[in-house]
ROVEXMI-660520 format. One line per 2 residues: number of its first residue (from 0); for each residue x, y, z of N, C-alpha, C. Coordinates in pm, 1 decimal. Atoms other than C-alpha are relative to their C-alpha. Layout:
BEGIN
NUM) X,Y,Z,X,Y,Z,X,Y,Z | ...
% end
This chain:
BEGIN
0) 132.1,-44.3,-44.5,1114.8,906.1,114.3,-48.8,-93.4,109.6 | 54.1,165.4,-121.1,945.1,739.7,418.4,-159.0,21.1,38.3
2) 170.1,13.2,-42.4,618.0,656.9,578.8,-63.3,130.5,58.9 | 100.3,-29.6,-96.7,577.6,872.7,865.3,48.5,182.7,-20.7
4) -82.7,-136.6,62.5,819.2,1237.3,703.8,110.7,3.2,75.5 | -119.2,-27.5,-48.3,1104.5,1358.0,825.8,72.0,-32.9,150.8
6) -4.7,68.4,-134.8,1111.2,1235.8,1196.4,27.0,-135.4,16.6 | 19.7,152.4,-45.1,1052.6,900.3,1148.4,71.0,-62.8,-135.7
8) -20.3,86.0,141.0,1218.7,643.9,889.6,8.2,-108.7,13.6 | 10.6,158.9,4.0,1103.4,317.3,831.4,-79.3,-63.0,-108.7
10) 15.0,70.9,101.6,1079.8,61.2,609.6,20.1,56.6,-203.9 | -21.5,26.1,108.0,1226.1,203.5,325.0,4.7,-41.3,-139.4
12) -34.0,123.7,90.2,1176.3,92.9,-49.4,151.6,14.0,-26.9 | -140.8,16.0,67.3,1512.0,-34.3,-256.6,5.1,119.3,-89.0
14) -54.3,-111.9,58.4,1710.8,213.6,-394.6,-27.4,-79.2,-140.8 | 106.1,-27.1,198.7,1562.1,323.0,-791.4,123.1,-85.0,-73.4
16) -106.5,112.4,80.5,1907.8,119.2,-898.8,-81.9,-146.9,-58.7 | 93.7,157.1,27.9,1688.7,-208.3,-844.3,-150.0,4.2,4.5
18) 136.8,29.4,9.7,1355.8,-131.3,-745.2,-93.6,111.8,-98.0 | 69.7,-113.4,73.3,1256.4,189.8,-891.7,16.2,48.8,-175.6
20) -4.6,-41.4,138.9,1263.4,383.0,-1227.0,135.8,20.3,-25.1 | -111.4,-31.7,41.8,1578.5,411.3,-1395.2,33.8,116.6,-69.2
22) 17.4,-115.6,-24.9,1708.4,720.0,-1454.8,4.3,28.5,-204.3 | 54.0,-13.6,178.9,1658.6,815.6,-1868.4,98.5,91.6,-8.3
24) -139.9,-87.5,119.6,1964.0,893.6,-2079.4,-80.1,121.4,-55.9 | 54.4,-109.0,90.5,1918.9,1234.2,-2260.0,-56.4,-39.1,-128.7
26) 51.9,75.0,175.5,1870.4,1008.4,-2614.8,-90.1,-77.9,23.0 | 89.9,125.0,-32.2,1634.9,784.0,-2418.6,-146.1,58.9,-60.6
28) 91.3,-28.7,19.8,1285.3,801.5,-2592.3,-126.9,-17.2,155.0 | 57.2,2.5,-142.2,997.1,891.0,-2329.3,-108.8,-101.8,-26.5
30) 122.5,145.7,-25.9,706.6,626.6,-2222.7,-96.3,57.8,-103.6 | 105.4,-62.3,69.1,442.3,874.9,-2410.3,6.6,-11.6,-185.8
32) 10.0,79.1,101.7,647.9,826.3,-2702.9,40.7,-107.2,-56.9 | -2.5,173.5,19.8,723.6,446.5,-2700.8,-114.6,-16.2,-62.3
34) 98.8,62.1,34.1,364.5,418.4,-2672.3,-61.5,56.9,-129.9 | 77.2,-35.1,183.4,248.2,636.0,-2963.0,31.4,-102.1,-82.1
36) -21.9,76.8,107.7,493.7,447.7,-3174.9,-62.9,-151.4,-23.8 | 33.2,130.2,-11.0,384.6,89.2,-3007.0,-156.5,5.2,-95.5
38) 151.4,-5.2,63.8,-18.2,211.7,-3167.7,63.8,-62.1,-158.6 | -23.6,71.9,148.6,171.8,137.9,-3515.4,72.8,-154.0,-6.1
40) -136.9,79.1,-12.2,449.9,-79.9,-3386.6,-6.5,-76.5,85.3 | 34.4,53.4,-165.2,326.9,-332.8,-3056.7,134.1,-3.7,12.3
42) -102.1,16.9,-74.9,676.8,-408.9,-3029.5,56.5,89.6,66.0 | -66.5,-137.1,-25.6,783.1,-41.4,-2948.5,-70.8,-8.9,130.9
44) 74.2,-15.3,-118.0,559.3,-116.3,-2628.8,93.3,-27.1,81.4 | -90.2,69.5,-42.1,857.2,-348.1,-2526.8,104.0,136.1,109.1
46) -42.2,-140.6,-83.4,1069.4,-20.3,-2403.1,-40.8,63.8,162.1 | 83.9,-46.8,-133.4,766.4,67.8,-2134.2,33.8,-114.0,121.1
48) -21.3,108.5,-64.7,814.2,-293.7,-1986.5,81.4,23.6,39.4 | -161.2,-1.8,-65.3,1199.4,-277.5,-1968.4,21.6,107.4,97.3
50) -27.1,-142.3,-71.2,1220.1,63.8,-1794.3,-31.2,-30.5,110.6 | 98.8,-6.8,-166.7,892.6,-3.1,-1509.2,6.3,-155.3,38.7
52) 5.2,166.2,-71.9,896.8,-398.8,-1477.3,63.2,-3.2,118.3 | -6.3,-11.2,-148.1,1108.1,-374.9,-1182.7,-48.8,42.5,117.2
54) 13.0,-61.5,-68.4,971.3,-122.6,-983.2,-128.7,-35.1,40.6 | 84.6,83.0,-17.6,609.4,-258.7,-1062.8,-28.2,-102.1,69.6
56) -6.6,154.8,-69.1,700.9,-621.8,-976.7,29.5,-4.7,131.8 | -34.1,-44.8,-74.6,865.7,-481.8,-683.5,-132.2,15.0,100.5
58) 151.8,-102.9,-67.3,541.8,-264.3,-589.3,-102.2,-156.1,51.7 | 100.1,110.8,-5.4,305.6,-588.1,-642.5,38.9,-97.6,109.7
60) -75.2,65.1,-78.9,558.3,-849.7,-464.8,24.8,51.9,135.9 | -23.2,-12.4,-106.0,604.6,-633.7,-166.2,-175.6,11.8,76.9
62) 137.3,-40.6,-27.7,215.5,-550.8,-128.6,-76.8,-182.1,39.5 | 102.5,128.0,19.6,78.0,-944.8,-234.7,45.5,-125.5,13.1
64) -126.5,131.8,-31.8,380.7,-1179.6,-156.4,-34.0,-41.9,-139.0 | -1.9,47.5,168.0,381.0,-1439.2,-463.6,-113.3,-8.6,-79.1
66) 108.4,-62.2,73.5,29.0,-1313.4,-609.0,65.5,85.0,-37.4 | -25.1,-76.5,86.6,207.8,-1045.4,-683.7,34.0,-8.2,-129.8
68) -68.6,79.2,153.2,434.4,-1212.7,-955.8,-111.9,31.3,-106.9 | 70.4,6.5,88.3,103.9,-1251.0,-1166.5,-96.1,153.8,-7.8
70) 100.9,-160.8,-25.2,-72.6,-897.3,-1057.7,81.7,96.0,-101.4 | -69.4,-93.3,94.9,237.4,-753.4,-1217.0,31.9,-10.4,-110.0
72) 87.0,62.2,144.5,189.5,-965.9,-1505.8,-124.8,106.1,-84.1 | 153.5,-32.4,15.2,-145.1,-853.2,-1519.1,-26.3,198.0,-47.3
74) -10.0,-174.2,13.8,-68.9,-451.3,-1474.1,62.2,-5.5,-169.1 | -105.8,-7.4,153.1,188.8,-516.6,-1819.5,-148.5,-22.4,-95.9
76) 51.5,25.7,125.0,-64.7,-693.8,-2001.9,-155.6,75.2,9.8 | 100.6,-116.1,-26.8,-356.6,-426.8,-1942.3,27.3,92.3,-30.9
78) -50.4,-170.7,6.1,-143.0,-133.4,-1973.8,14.4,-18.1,-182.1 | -15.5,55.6,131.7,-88.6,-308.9,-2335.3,-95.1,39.6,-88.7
80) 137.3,39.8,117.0,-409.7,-368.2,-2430.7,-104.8,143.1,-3.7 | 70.6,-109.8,11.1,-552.0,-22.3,-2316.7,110.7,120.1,-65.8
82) -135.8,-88.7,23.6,-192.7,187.3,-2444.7,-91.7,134.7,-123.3 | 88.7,-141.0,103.8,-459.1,353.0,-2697.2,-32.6,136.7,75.9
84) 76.8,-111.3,-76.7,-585.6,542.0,-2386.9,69.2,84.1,126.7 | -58.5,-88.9,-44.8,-289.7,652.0,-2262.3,9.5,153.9,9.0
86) 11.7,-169.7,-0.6,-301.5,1066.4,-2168.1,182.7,42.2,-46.2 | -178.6,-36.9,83.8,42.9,1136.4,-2425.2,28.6,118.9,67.6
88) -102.5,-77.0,-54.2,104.1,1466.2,-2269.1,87.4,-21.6,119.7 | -70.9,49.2,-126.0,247.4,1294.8,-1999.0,125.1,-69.4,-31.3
90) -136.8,110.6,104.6,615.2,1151.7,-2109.0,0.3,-65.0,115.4 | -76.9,151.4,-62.2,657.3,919.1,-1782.8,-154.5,-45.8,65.5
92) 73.2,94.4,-42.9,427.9,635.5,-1751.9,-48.4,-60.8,137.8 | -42.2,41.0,-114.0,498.3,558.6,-1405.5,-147.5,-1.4,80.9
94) 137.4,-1.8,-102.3,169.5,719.8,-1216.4,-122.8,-116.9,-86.6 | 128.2,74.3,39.0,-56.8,508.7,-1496.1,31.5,-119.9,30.7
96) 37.5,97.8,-45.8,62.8,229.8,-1431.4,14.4,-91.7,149.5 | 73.1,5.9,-156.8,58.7,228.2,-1062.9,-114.9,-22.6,33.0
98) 181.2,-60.0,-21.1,-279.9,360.3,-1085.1,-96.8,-204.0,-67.4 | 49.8,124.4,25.6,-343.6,6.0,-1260.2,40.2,-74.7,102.7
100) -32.1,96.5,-76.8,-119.4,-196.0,-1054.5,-120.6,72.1,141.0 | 119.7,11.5,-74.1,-373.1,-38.3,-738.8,-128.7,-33.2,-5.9
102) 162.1,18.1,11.8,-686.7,-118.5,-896.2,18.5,-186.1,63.3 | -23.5,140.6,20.8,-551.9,-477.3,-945.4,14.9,-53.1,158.6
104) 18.5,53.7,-132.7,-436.7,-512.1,-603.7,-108.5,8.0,95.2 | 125.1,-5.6,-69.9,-742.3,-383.1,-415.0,-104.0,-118.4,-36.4
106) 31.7,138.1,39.0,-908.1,-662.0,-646.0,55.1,-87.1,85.0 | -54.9,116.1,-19.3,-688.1,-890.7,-538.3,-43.3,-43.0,139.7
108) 6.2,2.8,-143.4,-726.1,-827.6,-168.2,-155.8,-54.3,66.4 | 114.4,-17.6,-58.3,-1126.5,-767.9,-148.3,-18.6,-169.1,-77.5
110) 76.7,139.1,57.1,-1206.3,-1118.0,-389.1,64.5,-72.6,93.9 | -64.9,121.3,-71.0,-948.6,-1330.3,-144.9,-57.3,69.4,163.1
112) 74.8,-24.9,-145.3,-1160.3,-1186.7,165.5,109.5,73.4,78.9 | -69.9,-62.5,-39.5,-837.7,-981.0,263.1,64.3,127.7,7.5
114) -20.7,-144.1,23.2,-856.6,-674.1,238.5,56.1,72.1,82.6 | -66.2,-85.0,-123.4,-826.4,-581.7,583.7,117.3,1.7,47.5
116) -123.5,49.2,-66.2,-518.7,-733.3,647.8,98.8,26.1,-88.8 | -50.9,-36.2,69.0,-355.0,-573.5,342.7,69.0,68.3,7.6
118) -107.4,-35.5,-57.8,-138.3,-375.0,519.0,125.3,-74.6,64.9 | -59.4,91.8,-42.1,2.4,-678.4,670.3,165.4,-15.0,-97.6
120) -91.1,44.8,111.7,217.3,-733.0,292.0,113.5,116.4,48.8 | -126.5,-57.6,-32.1,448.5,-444.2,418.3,128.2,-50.2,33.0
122) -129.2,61.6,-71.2,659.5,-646.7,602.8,89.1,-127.2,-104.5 | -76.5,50.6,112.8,749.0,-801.4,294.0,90.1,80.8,-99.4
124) -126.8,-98.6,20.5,942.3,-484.8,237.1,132.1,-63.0,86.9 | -98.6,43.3,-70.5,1187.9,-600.9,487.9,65.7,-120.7,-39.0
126) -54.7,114.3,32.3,1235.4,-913.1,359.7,50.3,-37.4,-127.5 | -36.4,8.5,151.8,1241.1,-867.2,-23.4,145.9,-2.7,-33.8
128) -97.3,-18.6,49.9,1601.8,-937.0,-175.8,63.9,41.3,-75.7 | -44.1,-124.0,108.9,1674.8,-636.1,-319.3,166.0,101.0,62.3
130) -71.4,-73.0,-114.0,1891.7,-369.3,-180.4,8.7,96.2,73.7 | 41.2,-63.5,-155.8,1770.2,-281.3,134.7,133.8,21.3,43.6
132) -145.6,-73.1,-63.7,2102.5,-92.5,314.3,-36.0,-116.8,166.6 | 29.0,82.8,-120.2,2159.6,-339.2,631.0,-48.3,75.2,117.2
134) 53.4,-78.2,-116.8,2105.5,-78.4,877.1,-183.1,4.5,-30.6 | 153.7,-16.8,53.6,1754.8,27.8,708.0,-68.0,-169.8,4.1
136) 40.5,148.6,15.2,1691.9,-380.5,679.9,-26.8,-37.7,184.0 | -2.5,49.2,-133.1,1738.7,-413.0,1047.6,-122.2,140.9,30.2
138) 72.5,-107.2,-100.8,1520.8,-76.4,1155.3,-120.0,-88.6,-51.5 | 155.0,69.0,16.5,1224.2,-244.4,956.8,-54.7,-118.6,33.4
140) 34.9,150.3,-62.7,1258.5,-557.4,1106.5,-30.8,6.7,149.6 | 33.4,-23.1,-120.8,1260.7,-407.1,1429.0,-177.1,50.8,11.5
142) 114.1,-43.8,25.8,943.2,-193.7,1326.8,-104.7,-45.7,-73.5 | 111.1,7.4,138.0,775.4,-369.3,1043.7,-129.6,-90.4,70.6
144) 121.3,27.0,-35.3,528.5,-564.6,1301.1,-75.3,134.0,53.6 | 39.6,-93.6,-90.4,452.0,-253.5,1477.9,-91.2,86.0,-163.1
146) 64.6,-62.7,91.9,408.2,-74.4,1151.1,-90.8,-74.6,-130.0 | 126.6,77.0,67.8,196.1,-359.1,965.8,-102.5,-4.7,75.6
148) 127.7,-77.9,-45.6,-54.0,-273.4,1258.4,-50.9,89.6,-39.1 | 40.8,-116.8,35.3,-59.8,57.3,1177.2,-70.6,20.7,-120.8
150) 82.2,-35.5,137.7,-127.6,42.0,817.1,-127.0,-88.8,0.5 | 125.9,115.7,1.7,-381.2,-242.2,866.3,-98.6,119.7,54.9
152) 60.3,-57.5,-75.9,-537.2,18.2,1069.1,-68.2,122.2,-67.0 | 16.7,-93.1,73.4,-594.3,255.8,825.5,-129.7,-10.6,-108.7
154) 150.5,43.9,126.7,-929.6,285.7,565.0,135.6,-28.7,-182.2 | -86.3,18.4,117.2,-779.0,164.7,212.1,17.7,109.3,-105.0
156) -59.8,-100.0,96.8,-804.2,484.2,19.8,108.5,76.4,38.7 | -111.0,-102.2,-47.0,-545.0,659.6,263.9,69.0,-86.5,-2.6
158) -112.9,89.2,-36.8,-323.2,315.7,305.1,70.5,32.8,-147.4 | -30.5,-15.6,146.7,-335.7,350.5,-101.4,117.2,79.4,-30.3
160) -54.1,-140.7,64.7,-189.4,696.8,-117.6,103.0,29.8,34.1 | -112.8,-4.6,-69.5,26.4,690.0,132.5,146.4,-100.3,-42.8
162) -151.7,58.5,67.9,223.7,399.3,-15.0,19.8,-27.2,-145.5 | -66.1,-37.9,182.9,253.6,486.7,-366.5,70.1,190.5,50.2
164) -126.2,-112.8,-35.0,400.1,813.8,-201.3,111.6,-50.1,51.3 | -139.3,60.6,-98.2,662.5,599.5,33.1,30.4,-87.6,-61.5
166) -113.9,88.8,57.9,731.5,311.0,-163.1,13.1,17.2,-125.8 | -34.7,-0.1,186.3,628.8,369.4,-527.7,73.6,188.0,24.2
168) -85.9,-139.6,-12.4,805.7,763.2,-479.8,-41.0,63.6,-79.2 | 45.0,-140.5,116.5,527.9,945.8,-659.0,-41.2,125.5,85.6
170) 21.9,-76.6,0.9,482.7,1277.7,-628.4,-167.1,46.6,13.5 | 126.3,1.6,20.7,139.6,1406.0,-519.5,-98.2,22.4,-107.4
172) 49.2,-2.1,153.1,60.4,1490.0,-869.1,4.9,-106.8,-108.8 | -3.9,150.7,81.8,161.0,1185.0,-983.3,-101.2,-89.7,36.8
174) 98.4,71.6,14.6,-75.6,1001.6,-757.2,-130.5,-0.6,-48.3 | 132.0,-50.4,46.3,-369.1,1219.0,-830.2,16.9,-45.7,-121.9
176) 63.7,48.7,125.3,-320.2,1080.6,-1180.1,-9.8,-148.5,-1.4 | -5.4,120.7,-38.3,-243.9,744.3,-1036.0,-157.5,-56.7,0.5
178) 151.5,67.2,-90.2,-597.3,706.5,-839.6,-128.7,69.5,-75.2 | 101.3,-36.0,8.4,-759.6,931.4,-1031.7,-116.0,107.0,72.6
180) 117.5,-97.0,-152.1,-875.5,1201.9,-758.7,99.0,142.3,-10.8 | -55.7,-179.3,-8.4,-790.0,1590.7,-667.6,123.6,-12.7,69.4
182) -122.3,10.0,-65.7,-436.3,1657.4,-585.3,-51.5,32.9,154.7 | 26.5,-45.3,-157.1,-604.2,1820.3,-276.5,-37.8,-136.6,88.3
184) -7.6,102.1,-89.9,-733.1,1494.2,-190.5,88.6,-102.2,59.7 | -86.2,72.7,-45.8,-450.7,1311.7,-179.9,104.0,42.4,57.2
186) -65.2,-76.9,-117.7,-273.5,1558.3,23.1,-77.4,-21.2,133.9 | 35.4,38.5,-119.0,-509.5,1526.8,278.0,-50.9,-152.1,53.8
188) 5.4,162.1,-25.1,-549.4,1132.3,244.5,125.9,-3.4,69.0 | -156.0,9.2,-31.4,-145.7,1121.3,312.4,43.5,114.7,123.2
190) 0.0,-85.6,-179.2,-177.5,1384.9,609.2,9.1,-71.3,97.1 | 102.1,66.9,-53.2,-452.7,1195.7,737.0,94.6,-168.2,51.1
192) -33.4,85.3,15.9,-276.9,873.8,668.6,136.5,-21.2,111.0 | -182.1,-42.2,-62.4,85.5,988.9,842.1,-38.4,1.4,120.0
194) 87.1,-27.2,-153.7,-134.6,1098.7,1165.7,8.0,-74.3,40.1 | 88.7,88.9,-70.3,-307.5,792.9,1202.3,141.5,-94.0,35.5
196) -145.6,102.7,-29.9,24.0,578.7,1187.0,92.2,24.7,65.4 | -101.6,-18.7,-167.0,228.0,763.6,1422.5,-49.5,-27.4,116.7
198) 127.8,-5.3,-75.4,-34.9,765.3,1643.7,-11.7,-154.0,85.5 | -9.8,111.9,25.4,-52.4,398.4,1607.6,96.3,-99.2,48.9
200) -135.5,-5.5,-72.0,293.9,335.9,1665.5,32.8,13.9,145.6 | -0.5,-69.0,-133.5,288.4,544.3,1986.3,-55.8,-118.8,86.8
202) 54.8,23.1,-105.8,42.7,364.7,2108.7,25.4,-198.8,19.1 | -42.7,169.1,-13.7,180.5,-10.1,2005.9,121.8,-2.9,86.5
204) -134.1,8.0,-105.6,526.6,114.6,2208.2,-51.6,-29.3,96.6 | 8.2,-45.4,-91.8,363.7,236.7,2498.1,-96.0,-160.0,51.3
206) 67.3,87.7,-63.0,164.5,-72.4,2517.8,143.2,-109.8,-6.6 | -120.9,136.3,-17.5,470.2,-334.2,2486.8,77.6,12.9,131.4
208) -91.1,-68.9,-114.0,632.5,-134.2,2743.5,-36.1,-6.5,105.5 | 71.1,-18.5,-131.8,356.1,-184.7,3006.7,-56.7,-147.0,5.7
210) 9.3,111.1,6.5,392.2,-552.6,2924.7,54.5,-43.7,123.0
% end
């Protein structure tokens, strides 16, 4: 999946081997019911951890550099302590606790006076030691200042949406349960969002070029 759709590809997350969700055996129990059982059983919570901890830590670490480490801490031990108020018809966990890990980071950003520049953490996609494909490692290194303008450039509810669609790889129905908002809106946040960053792009070439 990428930032800007089918035209454009850059910056990449790591393939779901390392960074993302792992793919669930047919005998594998689902997140919805880990957590029921964890309400009798906390340890049965253990399951939800092992599955998303990567992809999370991943998410946080590429967004907050080494704040993240503890943000994604922070998403685990929240998702824990609220697991009562999980929505069970849902068997994969994934959009809730995104939807936490974004609250946490927007925290993180607006209390350290950085909010604006929170697009900036992208380019810590490029660098993360995961496994980025070398070709894809080199396009984002070529692009990832150009395109940490862009997202900087953006209001934070569309930067939001847009990269839990491109790096976390949810589904617009997934984020709407992520953020909490109308699938319609986050179709047209992630329009909106795609626009503004090509756009952006364009106009960071055309200016290097008339350097």
């Amino acid at each position: 999946m990428t930032l800007l759709g089918p035209q454009t590809t850059l910056a990449t997350p790591p393939r779901r081997v390392a960074g993302g969700p792992p793919r669930r055996a047919a005998t594998e129990t689902s997140d919805s019911a880990a957590i029921e059982r964890s309400l009798r059983d906390p340890k049965e919570f253990s399951s939800v951890f092992d599955r998303h901890w990567p992809a999370i830590h991943a998410y946080c670490t590429s967004r907050a550099a080494a704040a993240g480490e503890d943000i994604a801490a922070e998403v685990f031990r929240l998702a824990f302590d609220r697991r009562s108020r999980f929505d069970r018809r849902f068997d994969d966990a994934r959009p809730w606790l995104y939807g936490i890990a974004t609250n946490l980071l927007r925290h993180h950003f607006r209390s350290t006076q950085r909010g604006d520049r929170a697009g900036r953490r992208v380019q810590a996609l490029a660098e993360l030691e995961t496994s980025v494909q070398p070709i894809e490692q080199l396009e984002a290194q070529m692009l990832g200042p150009r395109l940490a303008a862009a997202l900087q450039s953006l209001p934070e509810a569309d930067r939001e949406a847009l990269l839990l669609f491109a790096w976390a790889e949810l589904d617009y129905k997934e984020i709407a349960r992520a953020l909490d908002i109308p699938v319609g809106t986050v179709r047209s946040r992630i329009h909106r969002a795609r626009a503004r960053v090509r756009e952006q792009i364009v106009l960071n070439f055309e200016g290097d070029s008339n350097v």
